[in-house]
Backbone and ligand atoms as CSV (ligand in chain L), in Angstrom:
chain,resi,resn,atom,element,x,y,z
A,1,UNK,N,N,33.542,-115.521,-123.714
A,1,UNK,CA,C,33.076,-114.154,-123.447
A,1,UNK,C,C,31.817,-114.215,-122.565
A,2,UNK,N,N,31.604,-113.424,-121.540
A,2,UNK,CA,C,30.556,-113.349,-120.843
A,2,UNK,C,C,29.339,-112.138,-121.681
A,3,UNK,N,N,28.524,-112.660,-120.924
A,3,UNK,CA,C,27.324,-112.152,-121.743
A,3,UNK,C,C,27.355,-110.734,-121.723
A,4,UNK,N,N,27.719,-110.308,-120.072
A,4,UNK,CA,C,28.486,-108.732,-120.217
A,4,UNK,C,C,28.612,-108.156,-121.342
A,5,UNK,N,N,30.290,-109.210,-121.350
A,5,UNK,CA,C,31.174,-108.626,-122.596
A,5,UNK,C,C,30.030,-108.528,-123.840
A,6,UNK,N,N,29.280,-109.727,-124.038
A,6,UNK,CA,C,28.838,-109.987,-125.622
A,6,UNK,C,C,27.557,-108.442,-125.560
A,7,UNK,N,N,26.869,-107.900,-124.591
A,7,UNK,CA,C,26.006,-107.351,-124.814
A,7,UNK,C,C,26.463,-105.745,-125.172
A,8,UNK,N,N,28.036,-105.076,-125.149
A,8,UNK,CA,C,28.374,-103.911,-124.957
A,8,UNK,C,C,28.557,-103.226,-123.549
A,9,UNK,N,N,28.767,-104.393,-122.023
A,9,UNK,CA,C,29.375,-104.140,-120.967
A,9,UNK,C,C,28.462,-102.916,-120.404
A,10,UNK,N,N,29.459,-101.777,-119.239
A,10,UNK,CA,C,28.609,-101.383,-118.928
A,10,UNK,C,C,27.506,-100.240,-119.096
A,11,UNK,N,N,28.183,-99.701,-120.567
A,11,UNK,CA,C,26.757,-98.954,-121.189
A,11,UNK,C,C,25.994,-99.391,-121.637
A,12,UNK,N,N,25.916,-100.544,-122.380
A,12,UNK,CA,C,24.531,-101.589,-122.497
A,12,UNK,C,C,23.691,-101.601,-121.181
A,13,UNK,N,N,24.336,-101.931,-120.121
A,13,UNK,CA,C,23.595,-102.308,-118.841
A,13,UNK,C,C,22.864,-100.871,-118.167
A,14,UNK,N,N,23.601,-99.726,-118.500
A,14,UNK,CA,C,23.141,-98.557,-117.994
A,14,UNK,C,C,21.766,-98.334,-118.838
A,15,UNK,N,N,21.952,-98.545,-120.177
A,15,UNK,CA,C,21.004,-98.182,-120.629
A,15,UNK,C,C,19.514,-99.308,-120.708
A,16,UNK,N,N,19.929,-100.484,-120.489
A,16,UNK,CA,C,18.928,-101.436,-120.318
A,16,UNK,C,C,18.118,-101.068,-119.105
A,17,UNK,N,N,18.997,-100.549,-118.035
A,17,UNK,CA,C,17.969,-100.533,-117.025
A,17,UNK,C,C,17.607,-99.170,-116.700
A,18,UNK,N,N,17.712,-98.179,-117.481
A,18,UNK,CA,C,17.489,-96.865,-118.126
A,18,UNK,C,C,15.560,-97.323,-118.685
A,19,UNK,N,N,16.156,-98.040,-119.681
A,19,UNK,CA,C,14.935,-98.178,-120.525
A,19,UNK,C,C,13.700,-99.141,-119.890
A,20,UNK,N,N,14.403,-100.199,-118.928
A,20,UNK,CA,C,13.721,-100.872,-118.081
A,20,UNK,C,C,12.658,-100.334,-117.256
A,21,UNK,N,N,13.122,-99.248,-116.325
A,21,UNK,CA,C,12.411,-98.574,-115.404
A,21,UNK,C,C,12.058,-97.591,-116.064
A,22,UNK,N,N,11.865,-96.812,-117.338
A,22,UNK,CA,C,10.963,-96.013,-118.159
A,22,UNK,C,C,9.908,-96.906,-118.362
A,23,UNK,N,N,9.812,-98.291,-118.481
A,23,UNK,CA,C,8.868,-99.137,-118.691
A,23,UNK,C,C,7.759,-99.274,-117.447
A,24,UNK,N,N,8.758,-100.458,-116.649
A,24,UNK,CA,C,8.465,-100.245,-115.131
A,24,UNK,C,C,7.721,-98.740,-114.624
A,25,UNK,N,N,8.070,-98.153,-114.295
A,25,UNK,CA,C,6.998,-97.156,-113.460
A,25,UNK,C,C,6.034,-95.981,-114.266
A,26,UNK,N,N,6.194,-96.892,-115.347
A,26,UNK,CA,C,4.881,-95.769,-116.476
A,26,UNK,C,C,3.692,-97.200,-116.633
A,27,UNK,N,N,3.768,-98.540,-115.844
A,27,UNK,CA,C,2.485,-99.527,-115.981
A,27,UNK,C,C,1.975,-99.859,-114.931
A,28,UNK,N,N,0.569,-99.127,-115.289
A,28,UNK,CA,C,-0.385,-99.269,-113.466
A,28,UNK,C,C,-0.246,-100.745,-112.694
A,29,UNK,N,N,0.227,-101.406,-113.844
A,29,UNK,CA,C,0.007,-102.754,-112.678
A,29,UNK,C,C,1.029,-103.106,-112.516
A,30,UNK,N,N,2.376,-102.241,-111.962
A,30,UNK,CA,C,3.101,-102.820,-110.774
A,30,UNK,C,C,3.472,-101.313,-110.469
A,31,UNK,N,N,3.151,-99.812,-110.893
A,31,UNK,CA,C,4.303,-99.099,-110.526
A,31,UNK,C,C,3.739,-98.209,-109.415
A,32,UNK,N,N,2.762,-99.061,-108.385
A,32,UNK,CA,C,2.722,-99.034,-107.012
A,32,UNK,C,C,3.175,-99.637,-106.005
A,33,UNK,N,N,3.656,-100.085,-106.560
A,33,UNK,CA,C,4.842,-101.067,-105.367
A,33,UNK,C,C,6.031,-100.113,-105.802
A,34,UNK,N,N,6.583,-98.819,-106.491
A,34,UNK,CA,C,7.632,-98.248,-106.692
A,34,UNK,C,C,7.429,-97.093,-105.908
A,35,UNK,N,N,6.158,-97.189,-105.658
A,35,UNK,CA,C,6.133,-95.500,-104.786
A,35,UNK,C,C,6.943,-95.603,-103.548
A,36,UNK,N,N,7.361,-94.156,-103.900
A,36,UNK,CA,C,8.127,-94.100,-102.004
A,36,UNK,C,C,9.462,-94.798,-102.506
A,37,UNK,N,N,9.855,-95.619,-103.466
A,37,UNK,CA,C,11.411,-95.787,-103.704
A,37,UNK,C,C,12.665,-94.834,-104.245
A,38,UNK,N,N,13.167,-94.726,-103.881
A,38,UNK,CA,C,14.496,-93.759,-104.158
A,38,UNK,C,C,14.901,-94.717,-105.545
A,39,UNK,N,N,14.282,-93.953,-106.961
A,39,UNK,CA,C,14.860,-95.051,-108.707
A,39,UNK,C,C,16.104,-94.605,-108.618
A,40,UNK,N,N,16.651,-93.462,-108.356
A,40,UNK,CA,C,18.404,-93.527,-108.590
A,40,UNK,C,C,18.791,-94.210,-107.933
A,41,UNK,N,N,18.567,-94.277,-106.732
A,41,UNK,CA,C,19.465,-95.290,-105.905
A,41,UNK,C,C,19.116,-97.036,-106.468
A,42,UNK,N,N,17.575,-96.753,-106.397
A,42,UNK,CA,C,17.216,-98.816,-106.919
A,42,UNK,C,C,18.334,-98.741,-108.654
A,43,UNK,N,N,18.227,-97.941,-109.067
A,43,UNK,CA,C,18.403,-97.900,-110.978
A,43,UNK,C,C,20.444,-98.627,-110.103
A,44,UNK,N,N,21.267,-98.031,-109.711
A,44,UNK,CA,C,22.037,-98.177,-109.443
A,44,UNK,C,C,22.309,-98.841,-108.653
A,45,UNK,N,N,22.157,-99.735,-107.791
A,45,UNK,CA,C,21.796,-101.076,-107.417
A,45,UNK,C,C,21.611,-101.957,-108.329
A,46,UNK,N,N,20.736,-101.551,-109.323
A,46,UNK,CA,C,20.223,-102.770,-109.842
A,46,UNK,C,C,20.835,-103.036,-111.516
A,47,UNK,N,N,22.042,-102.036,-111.685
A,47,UNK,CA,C,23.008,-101.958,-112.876
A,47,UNK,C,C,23.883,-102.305,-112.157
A,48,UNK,N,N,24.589,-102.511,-110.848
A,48,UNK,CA,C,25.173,-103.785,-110.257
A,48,UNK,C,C,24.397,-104.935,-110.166
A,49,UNK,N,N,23.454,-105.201,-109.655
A,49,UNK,CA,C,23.137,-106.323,-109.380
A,49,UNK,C,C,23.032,-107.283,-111.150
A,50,UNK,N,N,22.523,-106.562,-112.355
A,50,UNK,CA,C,22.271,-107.043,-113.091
A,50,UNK,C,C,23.565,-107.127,-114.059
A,51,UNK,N,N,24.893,-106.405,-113.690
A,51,UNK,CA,C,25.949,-106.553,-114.208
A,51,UNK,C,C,26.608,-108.083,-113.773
A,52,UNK,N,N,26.964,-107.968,-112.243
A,52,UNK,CA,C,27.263,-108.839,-111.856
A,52,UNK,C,C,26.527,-110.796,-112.268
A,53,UNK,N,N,25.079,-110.122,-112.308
A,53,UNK,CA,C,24.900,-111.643,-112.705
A,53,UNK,C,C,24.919,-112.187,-114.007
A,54,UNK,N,N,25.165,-111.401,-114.879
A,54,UNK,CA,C,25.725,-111.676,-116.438
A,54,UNK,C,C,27.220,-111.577,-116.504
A,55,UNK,N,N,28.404,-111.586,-115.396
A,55,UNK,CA,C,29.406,-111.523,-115.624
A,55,UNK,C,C,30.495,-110.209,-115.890
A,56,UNK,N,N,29.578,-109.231,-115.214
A,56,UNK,CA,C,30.282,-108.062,-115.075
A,56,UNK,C,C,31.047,-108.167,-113.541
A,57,UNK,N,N,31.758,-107.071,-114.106
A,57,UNK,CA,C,33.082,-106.658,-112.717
A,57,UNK,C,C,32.564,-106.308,-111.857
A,58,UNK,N,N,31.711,-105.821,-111.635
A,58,UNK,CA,C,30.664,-104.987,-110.849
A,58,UNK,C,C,30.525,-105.553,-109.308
A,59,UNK,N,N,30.823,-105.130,-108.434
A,59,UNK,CA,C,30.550,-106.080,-107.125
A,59,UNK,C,C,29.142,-105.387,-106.509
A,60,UNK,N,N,28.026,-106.647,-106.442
A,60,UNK,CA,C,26.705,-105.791,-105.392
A,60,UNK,C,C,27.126,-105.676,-104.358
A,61,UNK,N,N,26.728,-104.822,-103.462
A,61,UNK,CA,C,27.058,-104.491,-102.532
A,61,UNK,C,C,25.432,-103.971,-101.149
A,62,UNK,N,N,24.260,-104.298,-102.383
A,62,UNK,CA,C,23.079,-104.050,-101.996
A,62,UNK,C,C,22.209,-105.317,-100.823
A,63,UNK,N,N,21.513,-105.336,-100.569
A,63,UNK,CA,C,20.608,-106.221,-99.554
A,63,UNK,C,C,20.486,-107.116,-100.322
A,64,UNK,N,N,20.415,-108.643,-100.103
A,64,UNK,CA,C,20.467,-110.036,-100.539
A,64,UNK,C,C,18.827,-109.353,-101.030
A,65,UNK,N,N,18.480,-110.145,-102.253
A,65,UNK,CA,C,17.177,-109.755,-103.023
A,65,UNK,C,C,16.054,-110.326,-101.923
A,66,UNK,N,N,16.191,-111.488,-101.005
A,66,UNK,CA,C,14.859,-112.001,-100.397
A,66,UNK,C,C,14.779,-110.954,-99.193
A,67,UNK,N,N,15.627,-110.677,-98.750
A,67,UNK,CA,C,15.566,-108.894,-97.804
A,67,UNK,C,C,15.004,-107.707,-98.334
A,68,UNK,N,N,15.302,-107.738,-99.818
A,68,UNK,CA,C,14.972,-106.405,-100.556
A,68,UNK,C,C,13.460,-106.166,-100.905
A,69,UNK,N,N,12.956,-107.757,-101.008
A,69,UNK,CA,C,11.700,-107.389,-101.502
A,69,UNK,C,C,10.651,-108.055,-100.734
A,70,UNK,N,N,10.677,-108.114,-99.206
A,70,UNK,CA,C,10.383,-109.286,-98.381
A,70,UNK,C,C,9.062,-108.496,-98.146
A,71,UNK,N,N,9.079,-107.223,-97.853
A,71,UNK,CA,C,7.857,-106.345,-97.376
A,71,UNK,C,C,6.730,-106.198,-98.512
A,72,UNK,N,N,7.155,-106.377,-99.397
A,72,UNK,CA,C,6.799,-105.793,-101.154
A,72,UNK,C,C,5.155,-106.874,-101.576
A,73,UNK,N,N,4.489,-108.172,-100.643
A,73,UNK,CA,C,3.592,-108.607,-101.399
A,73,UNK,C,C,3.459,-108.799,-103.039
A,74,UNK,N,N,4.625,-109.026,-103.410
A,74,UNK,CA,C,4.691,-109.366,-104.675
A,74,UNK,C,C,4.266,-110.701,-105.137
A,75,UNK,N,N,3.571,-110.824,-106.685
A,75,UNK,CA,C,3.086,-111.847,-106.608
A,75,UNK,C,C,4.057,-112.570,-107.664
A,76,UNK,N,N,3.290,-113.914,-108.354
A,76,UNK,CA,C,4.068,-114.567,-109.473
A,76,UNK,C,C,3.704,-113.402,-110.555
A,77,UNK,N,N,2.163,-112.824,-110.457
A,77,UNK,CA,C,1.960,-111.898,-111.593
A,77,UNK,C,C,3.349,-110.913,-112.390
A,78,UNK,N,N,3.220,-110.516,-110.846
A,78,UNK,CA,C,3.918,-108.959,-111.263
A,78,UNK,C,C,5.138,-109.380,-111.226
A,79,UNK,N,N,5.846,-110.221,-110.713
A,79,UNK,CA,C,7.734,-111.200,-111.567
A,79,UNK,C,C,7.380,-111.522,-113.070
A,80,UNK,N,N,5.963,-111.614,-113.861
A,80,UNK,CA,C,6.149,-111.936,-114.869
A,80,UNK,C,C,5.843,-110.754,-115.523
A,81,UNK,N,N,5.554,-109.850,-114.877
A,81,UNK,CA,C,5.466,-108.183,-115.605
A,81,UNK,C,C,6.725,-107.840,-115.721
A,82,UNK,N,N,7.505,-107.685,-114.650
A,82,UNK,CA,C,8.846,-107.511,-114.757
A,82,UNK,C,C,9.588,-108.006,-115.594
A,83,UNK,N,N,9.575,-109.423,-115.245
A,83,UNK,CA,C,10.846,-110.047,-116.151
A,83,UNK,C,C,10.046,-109.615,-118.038
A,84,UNK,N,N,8.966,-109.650,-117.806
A,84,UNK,CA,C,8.348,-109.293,-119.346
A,84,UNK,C,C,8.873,-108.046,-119.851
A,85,UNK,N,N,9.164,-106.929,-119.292
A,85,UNK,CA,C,9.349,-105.442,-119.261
A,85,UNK,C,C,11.108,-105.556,-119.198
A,86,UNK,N,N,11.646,-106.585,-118.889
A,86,UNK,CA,C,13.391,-106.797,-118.846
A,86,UNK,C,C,13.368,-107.553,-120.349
A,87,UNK,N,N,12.883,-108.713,-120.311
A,87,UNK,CA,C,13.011,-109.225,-122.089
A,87,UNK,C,C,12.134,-108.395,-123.016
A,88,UNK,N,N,11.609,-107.352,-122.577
A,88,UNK,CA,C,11.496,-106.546,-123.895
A,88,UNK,C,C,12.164,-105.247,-123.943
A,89,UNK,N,N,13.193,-105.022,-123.220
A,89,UNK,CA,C,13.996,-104.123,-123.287
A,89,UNK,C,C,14.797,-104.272,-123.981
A,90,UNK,N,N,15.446,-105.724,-123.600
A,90,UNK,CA,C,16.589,-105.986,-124.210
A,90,UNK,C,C,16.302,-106.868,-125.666
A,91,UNK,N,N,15.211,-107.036,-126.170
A,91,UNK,CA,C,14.915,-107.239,-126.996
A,91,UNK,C,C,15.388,-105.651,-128.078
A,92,UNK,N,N,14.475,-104.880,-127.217
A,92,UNK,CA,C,14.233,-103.524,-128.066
A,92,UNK,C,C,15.760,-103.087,-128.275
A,93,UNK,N,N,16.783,-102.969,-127.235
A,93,UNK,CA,C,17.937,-102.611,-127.636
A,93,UNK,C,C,18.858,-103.528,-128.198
A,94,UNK,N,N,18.215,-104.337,-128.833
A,94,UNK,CA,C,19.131,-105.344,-130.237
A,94,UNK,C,C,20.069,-106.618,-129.330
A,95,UNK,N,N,19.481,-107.086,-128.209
A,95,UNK,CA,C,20.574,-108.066,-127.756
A,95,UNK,C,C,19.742,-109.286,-128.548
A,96,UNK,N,N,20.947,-110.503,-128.948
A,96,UNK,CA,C,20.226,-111.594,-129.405
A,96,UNK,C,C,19.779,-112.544,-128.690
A,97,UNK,N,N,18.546,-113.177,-129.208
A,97,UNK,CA,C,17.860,-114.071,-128.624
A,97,UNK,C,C,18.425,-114.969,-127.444
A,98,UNK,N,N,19.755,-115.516,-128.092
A,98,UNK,CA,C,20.550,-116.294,-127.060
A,98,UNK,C,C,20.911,-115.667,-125.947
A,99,UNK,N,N,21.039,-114.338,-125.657
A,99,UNK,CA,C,21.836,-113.448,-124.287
A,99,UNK,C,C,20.459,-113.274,-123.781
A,100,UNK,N,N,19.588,-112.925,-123.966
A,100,UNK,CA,C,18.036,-112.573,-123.419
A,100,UNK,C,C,17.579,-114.043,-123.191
A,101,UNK,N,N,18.062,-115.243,-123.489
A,101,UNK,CA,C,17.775,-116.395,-122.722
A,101,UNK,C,C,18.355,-116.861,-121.415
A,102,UNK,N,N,19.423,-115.888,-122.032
A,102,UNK,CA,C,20.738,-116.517,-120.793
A,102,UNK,C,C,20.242,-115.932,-119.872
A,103,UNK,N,N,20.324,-114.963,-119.980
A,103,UNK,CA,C,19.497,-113.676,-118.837
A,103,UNK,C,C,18.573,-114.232,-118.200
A,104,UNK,N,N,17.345,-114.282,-118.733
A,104,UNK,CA,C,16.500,-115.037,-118.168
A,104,UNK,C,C,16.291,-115.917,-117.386
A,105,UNK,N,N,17.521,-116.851,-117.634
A,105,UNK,CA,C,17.732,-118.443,-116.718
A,105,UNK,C,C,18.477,-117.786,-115.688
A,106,UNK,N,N,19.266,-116.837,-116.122
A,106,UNK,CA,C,20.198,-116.496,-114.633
A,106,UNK,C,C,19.141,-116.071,-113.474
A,107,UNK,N,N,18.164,-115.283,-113.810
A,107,UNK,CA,C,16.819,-114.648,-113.207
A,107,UNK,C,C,16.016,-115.339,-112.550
A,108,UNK,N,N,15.665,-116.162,-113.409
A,108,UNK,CA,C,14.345,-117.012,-113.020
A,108,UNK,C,C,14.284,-117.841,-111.884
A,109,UNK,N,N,15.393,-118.306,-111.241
A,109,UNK,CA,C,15.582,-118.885,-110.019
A,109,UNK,C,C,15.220,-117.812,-108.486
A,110,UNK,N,N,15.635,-116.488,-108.893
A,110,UNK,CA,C,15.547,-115.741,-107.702
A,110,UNK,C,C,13.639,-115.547,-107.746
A,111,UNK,N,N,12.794,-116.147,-108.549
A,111,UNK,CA,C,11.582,-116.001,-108.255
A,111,UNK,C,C,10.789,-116.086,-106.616
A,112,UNK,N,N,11.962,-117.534,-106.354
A,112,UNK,CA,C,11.168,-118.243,-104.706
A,112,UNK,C,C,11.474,-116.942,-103.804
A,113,UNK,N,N,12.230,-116.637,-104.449
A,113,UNK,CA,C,13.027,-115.408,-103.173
A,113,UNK,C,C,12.193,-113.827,-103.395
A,114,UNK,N,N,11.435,-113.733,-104.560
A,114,UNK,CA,C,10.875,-112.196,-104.302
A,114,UNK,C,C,9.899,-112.361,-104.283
A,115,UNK,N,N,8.677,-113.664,-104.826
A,115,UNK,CA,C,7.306,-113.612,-104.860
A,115,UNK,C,C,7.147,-113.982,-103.117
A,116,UNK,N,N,6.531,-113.412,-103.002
A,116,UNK,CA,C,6.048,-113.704,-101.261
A,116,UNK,C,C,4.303,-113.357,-101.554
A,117,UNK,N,N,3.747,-113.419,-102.051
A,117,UNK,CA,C,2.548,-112.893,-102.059
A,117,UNK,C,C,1.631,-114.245,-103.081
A,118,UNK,N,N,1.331,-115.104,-102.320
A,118,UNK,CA,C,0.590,-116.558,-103.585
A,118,UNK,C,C,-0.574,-116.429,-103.189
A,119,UNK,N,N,-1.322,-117.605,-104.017
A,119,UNK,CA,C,-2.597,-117.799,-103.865
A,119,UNK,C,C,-2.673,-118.202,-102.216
A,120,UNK,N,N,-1.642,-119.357,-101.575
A,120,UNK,CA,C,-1.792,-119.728,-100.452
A,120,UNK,C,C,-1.680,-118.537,-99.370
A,121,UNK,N,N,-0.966,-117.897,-99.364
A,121,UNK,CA,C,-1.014,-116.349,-98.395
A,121,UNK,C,C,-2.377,-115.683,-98.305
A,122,UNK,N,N,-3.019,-115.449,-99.654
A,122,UNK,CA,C,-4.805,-114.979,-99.559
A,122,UNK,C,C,-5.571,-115.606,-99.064
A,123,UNK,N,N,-5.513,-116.986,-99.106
A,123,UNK,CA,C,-7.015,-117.410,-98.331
A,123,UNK,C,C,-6.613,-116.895,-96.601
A,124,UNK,N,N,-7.666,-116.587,-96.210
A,124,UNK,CA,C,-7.718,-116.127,-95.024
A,124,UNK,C,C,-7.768,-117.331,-93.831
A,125,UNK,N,N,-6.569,-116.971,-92.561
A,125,UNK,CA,C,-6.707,-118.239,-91.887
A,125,UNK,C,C,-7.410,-118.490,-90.827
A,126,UNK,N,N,-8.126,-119.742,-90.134
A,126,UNK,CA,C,-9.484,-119.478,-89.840
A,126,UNK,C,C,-8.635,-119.710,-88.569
L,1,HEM,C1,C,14.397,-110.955,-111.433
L,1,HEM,C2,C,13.703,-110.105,-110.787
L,1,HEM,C3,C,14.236,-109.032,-109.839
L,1,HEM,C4,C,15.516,-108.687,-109.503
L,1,HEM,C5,C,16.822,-109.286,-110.003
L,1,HEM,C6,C,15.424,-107.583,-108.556
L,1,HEM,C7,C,16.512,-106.946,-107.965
L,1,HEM,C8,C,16.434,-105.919,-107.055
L,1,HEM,C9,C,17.559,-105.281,-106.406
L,1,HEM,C10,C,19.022,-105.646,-106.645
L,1,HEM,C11,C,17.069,-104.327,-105.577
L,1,HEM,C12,C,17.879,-103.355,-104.704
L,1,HEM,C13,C,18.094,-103.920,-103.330
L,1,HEM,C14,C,18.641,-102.855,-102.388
L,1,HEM,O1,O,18.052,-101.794,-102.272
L,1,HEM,O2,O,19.669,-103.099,-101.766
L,1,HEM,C15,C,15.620,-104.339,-105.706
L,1,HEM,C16,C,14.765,-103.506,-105.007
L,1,HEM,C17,C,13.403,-103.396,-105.290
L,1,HEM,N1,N,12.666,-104.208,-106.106
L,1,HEM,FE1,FE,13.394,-105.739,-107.204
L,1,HEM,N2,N,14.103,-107.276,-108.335
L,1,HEM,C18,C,13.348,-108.148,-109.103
L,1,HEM,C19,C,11.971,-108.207,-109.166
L,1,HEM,C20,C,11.122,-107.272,-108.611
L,1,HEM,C21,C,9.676,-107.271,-108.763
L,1,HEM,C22,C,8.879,-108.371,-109.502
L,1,HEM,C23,C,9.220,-106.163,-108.127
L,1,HEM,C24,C,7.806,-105.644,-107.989
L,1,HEM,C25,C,6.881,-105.694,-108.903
L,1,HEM,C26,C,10.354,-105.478,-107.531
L,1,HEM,C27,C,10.304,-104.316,-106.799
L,1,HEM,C28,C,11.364,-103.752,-106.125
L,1,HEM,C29,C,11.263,-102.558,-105.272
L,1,HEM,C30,C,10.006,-101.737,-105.013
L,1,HEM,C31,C,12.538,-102.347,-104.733
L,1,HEM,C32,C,12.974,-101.225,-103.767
L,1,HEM,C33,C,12.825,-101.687,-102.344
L,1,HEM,C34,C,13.259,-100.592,-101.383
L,1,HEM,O3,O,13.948,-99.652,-101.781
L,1,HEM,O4,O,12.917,-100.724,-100.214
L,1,HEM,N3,N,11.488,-106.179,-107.851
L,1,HEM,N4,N,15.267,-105.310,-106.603
């Protein structure tokens, strides 16, 4: 069974990232990088994108993620706000420990691809 299947498919996922982005853009320290985004359109995008990589039917059909968030100065911080604000969602809506790991590992690789914003980018170049 895919984790999909094991979590309640795609109303689990609607509502994870329902509850996700109630999180997300109510915490000052990232939900300025959301201004100016269209959330229905990202919320739906991103209940494909997050179907598909747990093994849903779901085909993305959205911008490869290092395109999506290339402009965005995001740091390691705010990927660990996020992914913090994704494992406590799905914490909160009863998935078990083991699927919120899985999750996680599926995730954690696309880090190189959205943090663009490090310590090495700030120092200023002479
Ligand atoms: C595992 C982590 C993440 C995943 C899987 C992810 C996935 C996505 C996806 C699928 C999109 C839609 C792409 C499209 O419009 O075609 C998107 C857009 C976006 N993401 Fe992420 N993202 C992640 C982390 C982050 C972080 C850490 C931030 C900022 C704190 C962020 C901010 C945004 C914003 C602002 C957009 C909208 C960009 C726009 O509409 O121009 N994302 N993300």
């Amino acid at each position: 069974m895919s984790v999909y299947e094991a979590i309640g498919g795609s109303g689990a996922v609607r509502a994870v990232v329902d509850q996700f982005y109630a999180r997300v853009l109510t915490d000052s320290r990232v939900q300025d990088i959301f201004k100016g985004t269209d959330v229905a359109r990202l919320k739906s995008h991103q209940r494909a994108f997050i179907g598909a990589a747990i093994g849903g039917p779901q085909l993305y059909t959205g911008r490869d993620v290092a395109s999506a968030h290339a402009s965005l100065h995001i740091t390691d911080a705010d990927f660990d706000v996020i992914v913090g604000h994704l494992v406590d969602t799905l914490a909160e809506l009863g998935v078990p420990a083991e699927y919120i790991a899985q999750i996680g590992a599926t995730l954690a690789p696309l880090r190189g691809q959205i943090v663009t914003q490090g310590a090495a980018e700030a120092v200023p170049a002479i």
